[in-house]
C-alpha positions as CSV (number, residue, x, y, z in Angstrom):
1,X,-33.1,-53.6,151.9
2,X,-33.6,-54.8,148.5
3,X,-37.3,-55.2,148.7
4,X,-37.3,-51.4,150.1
5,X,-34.8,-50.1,146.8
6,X,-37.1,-52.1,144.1
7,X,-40.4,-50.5,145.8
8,X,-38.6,-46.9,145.7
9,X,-37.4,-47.7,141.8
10,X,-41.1,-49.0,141.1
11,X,-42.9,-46.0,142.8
12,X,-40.4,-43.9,140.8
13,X,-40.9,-45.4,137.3
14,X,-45.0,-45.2,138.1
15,X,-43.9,-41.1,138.6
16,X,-42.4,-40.9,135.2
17,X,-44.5,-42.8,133.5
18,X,-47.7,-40.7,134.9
19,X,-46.0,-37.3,134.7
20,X,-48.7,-35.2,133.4
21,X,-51.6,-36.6,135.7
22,X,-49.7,-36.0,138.7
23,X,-48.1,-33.0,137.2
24,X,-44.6,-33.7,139.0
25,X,-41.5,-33.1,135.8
26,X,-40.1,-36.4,135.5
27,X,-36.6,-34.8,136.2
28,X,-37.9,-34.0,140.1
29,X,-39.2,-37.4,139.8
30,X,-36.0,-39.4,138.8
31,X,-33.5,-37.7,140.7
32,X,-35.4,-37.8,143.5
33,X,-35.0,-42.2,143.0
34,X,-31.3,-41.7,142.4
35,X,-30.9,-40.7,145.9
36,X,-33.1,-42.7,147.7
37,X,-31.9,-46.0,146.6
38,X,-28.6,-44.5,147.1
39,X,-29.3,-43.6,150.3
40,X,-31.1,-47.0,151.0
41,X,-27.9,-48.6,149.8
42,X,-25.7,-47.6,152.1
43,X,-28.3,-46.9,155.2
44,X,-28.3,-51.2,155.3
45,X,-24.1,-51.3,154.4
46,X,-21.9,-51.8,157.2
47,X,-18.8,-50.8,154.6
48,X,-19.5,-47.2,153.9
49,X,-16.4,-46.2,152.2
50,X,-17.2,-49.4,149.8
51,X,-20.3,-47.9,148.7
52,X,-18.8,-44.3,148.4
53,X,-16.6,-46.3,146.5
54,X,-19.0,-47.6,144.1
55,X,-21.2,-44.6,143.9
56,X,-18.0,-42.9,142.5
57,X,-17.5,-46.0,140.1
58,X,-20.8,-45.1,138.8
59,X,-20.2,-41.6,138.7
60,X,-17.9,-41.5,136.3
61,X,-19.6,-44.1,133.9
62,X,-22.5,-41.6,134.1
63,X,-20.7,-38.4,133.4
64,X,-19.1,-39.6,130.5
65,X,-22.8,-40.2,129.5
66,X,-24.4,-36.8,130.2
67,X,-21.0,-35.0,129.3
68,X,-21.4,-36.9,125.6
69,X,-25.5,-35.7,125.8
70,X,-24.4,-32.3,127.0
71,X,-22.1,-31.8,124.2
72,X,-23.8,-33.3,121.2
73,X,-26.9,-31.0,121.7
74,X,-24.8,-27.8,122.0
75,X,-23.3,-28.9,119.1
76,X,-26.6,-29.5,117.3
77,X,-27.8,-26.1,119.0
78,X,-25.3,-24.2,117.4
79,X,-25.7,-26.2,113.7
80,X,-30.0,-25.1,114.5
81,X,-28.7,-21.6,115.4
82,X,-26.3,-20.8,112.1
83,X,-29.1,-22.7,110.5
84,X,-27.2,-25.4,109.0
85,X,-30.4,-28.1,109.5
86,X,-31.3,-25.8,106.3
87,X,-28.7,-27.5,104.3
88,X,-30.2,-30.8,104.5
89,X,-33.7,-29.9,104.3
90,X,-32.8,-27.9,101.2
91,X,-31.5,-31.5,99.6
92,X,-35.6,-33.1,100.6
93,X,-37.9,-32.4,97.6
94,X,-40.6,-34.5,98.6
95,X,-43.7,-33.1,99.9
96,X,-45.4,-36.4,100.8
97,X,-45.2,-36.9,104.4
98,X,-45.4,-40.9,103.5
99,X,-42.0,-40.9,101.5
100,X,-40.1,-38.6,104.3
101,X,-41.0,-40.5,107.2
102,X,-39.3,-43.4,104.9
103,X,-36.7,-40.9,104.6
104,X,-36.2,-40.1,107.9
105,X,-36.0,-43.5,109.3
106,X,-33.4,-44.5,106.7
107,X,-31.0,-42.3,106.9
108,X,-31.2,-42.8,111.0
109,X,-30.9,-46.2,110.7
110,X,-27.6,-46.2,109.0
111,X,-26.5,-42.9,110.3
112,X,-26.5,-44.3,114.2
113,X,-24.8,-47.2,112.7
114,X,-21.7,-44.6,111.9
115,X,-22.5,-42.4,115.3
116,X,-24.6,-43.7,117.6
117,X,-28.1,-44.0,118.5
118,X,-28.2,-41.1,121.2
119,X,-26.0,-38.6,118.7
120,X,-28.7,-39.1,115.8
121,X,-31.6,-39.2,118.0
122,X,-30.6,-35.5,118.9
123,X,-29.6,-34.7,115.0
124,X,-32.7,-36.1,113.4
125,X,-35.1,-34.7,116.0
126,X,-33.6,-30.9,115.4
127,X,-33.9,-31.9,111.9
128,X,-37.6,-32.7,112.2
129,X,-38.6,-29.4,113.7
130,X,-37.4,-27.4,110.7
131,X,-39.3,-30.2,108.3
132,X,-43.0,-31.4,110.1
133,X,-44.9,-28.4,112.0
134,X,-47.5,-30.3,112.8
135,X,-46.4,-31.2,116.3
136,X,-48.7,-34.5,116.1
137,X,-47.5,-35.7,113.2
138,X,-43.6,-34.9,114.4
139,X,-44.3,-36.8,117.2
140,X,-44.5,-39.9,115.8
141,X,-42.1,-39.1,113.4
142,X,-39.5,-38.8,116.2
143,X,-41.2,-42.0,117.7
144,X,-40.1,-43.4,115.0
145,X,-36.9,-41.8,114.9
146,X,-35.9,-43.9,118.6
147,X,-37.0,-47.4,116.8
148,X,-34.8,-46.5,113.8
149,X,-31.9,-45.5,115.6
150,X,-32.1,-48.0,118.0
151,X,-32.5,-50.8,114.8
152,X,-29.1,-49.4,113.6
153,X,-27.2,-49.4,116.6
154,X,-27.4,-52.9,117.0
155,X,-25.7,-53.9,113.9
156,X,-22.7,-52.0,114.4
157,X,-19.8,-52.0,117.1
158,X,-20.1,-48.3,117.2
159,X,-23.7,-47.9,117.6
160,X,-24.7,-48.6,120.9
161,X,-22.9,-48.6,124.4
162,X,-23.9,-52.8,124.6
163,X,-22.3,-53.4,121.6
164,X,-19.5,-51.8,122.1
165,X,-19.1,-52.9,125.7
166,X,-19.4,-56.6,123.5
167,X,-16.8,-55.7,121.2
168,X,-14.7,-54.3,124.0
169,X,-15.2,-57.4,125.9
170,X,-14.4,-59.6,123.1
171,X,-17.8,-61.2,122.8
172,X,-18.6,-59.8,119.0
173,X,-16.5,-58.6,116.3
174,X,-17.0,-56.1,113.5
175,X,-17.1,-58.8,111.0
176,X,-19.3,-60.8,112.8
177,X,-21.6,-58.6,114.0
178,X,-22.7,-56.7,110.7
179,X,-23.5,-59.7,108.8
180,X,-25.1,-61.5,111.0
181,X,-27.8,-58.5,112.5
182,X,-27.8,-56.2,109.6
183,X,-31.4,-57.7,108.2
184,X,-32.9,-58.6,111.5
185,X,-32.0,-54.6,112.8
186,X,-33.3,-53.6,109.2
187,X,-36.3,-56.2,109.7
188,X,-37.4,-54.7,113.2
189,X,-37.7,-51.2,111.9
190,X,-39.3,-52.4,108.6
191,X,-42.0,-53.9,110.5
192,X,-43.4,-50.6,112.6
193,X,-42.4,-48.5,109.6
194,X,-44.7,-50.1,107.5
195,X,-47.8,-49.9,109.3
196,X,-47.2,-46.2,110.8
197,X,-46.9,-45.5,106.9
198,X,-50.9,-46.2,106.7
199,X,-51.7,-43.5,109.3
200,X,-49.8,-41.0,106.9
201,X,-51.7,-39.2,104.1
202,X,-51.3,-36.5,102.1
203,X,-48.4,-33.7,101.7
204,X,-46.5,-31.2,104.4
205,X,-47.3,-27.6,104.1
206,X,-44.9,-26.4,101.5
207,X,-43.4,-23.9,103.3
208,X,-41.8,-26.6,106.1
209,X,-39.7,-27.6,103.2
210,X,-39.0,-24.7,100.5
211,X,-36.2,-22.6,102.7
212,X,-36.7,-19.5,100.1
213,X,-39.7,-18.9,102.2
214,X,-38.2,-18.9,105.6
215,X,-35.7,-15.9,106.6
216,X,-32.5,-17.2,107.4
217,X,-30.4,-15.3,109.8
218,X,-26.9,-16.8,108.5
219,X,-24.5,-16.0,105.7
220,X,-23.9,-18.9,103.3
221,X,-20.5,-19.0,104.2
222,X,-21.2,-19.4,108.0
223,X,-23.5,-21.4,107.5
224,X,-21.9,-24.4,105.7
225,X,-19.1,-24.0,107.9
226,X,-20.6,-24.6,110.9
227,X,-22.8,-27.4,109.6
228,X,-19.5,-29.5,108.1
229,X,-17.7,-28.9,111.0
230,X,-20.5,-30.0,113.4
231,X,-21.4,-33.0,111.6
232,X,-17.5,-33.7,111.4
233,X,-17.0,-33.1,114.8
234,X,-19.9,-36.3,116.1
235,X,-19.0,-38.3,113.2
236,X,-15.3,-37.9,114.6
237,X,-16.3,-39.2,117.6
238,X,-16.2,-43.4,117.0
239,X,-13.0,-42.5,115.1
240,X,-11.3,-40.4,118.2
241,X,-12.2,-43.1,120.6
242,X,-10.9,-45.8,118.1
243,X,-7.4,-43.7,118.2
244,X,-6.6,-42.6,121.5
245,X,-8.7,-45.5,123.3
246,X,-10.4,-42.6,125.4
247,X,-13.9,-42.9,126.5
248,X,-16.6,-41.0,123.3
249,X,-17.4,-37.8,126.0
250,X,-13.9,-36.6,125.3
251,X,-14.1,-37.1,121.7
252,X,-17.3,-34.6,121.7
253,X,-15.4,-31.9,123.8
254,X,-12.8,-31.7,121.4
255,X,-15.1,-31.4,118.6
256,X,-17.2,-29.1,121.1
257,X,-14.0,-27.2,121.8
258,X,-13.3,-27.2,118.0
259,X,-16.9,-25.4,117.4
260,X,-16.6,-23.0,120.1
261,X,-13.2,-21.8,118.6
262,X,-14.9,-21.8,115.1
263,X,-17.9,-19.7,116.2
264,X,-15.6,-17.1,117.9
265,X,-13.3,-16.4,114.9
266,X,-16.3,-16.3,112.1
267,X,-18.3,-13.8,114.1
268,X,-15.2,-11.9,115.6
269,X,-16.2,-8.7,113.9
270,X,-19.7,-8.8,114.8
271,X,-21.4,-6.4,117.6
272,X,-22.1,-8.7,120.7
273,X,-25.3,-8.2,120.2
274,X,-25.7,-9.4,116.6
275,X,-23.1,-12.9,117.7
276,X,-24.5,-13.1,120.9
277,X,-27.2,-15.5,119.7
278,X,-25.0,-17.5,117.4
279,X,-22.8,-18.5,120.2
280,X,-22.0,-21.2,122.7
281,X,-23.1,-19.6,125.6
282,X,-26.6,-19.1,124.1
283,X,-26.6,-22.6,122.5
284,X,-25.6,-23.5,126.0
285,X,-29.0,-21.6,127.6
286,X,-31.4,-22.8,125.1
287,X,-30.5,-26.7,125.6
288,X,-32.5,-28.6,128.0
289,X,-30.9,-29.1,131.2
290,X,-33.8,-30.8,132.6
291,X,-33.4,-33.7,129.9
292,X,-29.3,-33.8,131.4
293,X,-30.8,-34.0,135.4
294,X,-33.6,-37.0,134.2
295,X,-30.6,-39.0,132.7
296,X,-28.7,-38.9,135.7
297,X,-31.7,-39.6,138.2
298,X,-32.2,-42.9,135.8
299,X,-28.7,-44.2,135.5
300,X,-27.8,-43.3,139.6
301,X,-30.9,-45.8,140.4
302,X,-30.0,-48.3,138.3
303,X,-26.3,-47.8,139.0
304,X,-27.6,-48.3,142.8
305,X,-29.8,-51.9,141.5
306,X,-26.6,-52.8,139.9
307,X,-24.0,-52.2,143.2
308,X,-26.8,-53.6,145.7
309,X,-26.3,-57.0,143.5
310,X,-30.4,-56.9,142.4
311,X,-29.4,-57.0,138.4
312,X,-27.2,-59.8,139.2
313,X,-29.6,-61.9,141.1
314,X,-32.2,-61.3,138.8
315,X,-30.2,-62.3,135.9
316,X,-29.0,-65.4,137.6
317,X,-32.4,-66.3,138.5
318,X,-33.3,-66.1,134.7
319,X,-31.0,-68.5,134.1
320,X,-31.8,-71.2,136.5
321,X,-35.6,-70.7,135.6
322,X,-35.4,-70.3,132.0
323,X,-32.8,-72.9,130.3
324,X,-33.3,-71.9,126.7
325,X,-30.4,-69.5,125.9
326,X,-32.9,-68.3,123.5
327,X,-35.4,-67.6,125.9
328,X,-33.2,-65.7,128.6
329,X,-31.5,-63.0,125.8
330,X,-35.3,-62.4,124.7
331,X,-36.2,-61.8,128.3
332,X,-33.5,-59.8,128.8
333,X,-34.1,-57.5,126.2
334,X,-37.5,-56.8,127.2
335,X,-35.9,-55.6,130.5
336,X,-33.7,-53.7,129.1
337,X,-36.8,-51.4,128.1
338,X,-37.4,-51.1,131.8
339,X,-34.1,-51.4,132.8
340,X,-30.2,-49.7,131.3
341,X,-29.1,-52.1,128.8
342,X,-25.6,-51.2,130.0
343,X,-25.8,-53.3,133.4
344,X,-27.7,-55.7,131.9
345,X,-25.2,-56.8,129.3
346,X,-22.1,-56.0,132.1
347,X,-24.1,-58.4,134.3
348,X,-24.2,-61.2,131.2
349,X,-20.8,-60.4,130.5
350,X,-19.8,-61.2,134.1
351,X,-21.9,-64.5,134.1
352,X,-21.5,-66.0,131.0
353,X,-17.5,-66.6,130.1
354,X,-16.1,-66.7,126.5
355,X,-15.2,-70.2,127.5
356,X,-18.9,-71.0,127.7
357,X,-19.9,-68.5,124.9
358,X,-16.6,-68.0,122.5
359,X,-16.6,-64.9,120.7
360,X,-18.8,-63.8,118.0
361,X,-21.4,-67.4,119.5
362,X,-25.1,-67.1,119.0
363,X,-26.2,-66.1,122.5
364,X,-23.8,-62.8,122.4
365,X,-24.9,-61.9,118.5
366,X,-28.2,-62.8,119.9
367,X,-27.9,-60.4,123.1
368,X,-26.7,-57.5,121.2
369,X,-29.6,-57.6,119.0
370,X,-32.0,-58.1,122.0
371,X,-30.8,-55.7,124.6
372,X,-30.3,-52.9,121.6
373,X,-33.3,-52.7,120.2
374,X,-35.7,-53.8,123.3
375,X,-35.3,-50.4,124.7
376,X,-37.0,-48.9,121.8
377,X,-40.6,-50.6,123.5
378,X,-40.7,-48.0,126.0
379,X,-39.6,-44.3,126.0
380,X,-37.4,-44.4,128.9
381,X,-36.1,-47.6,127.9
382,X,-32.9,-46.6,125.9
383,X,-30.6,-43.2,125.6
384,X,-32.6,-42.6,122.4
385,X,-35.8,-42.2,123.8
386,X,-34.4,-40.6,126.7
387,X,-33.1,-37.7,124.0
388,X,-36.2,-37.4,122.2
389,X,-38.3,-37.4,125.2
390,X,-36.6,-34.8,126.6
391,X,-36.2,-33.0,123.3
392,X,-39.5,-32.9,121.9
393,X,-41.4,-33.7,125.3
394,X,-42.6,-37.0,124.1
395,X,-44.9,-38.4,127.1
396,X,-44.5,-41.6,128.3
397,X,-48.1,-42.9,128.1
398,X,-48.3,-41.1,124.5
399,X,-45.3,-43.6,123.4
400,X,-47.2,-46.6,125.3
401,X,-50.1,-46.0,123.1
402,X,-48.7,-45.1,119.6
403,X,-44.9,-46.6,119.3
404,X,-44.6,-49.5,122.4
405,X,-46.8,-52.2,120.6
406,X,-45.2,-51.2,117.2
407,X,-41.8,-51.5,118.3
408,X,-42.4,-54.7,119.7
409,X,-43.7,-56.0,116.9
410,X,-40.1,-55.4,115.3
411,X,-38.4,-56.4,117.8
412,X,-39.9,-60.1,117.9
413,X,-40.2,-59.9,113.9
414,X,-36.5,-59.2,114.0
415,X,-35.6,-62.1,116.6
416,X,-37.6,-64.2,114.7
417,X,-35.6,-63.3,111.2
418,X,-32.3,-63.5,113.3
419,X,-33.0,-67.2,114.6
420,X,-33.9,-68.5,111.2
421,X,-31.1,-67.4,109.5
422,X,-28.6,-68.7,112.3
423,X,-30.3,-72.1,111.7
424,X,-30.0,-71.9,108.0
425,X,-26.5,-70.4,108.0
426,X,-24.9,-71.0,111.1
């Protein structure tokens, strides 16, 4: 059984990865390895209702997950479609593509530090179509864009799922986190930044940036409102979930809900025809529902590796092989490209007591570095890249070649920064 679900997982990833050769969407592709090693599961499982059990388990970890995704891109639809992304772009007076690509990646960096990395993947990546038309060139900016985000979200509690689930757990706390992986996070998107920056020349066609020259279909007054209350509504999010102690998917409905409400009163007046575009039922038709289906073909097989005990095994066999403590968080955060993060960090959680590990110790400061930025080396390998691949149809060999090595390199650069300042610092 479990040499017949990591064969079906393997010939699965090989289908994603080569999606455009064997011209087969990666959606069909990962949804059809959801099932099977679902149906695998519990073909060689005597206790059937215990894996309908855990299959439901899963279930609603993932839909909190693709009802967050769902929500924060109508919510970013709807900013696009009032065209509040205007707002921002007026505020960019550069023209050298050099100096906004180290614009770009700053502002995500410490914006998914205050979201998350998924939410400002989506933001930054709407943001880049109304800056960089060259759709080359805005590929590798929103390559970029997954490294950055990813860099943030490990320094802060709120920015990824792992280090949450680490502050949840007890592992980490805000105070200890921040100091101790702000420079290695900032480090590991330095590095990449840096060299991409030689491969940019020159300026962006002016009219990308000067909004006089594009026709805007919004009033001012619409338009700012939407924008402030969109961003308000995802920065609301971390703060929503910090209050009630819900899960963040319920904090983006309400802000969802909020917008929806919004939309209806400011265009009340207006001839269905003339609001029909500007409201959530269009926003909800233009998102990309086949970016919603590949997310949950990924997270049911790996939910079905997780419940069949493989993730478990495999991390327990890293530990008796590798002794180095070290060693085992770096290899764990290069699986975590292939990999969830998420049941890789519940499965260290589950091994590794706070008896053995007290809270905020090396290995777990260590871990949440690792496992949140080691998805940024492939495309599929965090929520981020799962966004932008989906949003700006970012193919999976195309990231191999251009943004895999790169993000690498920051990811050990950063590791490396990380394990010299624990020695000099503690």
């Amino acid at each position: 059984m479990i040499l017949a679900l990591i064969l079906i997982f393997v010939i699965g990833y090989l289908a994603i990865a080569f999606e455009h050769p064997i011209r087969l969407n990666k959606a069909a592709s990962a949804l059809l390895t959801g099932v099977l090693c679902w149906v695998i599961y519990i073909s060689s499982n005597a206790d059937k209702e215990m894996v309908n059990e855990q299959l439901m388990h899963h279930m609603g970890e993932i839909s909190g997950i693709l009802f967050f995704l769902l929500g924060a891109m109508v919510i970013v639809e709807l900013i696009d479609a009032h065209d509040g992304f205007q707002i921002v772009s007026d505020q960019i007076s550069t023209t050298k593509i050099r100096n906004l690509l180290w614009m770009i990646c700053f502002i995500t960096f410490f914006l998914s530090a205050i979201l998350d990395n998924l939410t400002t993947t989506i933001v930054m990546v709407s943001l880049l179509r109304k800056l960089v038309d060259d759709n080359k060139k805005r590929l590798l900016f929103a390559g970029m864009v997954v490294v950055a985000a990813n860099a943030g979200g490990a320094w802060s509690p709120l920015g990824d799922v792992t280090t949450t689930m680490l502050w949840i757990g007890g592992q980490i706390t805000p105070g200890g986190i921040i100091p101790a992986l702000f420079l290695p996070s900032l480090v590991c998107l330095l590095v990449p930044l840096i060299i991409v920056s030689f491969r940019f020349k020159g300026s962006l066609m002016p009219t990308a940036l000067h909004s006089e020259k594009i026709k805007l279909t919004s009033k001012p007054r619409d338009r700012n409102v939407v924008f402030f209350v969109g961003l308000g509504s995802l920065v609301f999010v971390p703060i929503f979930k910090t209050l009630t102690h819900l899960p963040p998917f319920m904090g983006i409905l309400i802000g969802l809900g909020t917008m929806w409400v919004i939309t209806e009163f400011i265009h009340h007046e207006k001839d269905t025809d003339d609001k029909d575009h500007l409201s959530v039922i269009s926003a909800l038709r233009k998102i990309d529902a086949s970016s919603i289906l590949f997310f949950l073909g990924i997270l049911l097989s790996v939910s079905a590796l997780q419940s069949a005990g493989v993730l478990q095994n495999w991390a327990l066999a890293l530990t008796n092989t590798a002794k180095s403590d070290t060693l085992i968080v770096i290899i764990l955060g290069l699986l975590s490209s292939v990999i969830d993060n998420v049941p890789l960090v519940a499965a260290a959680q589950g091994m590794y007591s706070l008896t053995d590990f007290p809270t905020n110790h090396y290995f777990w400061e260590f871990l949440a570095y690792s496992t949140g930025v080691g998805g940024s080396a492939l495309i599929i390998g965090s929520a981020a890249g799962v966004a932008a691949m989906g949003l700006e149809k970012i193919d999976f060999i195309w990231y191999l070649k251009n943004i895999s090595i790169l993000a690498l390199l920051g990811f050990f650069a950063g590791a490396a920064i990380y394990i010299i300042q624990f020695n000099l610092f503690g």
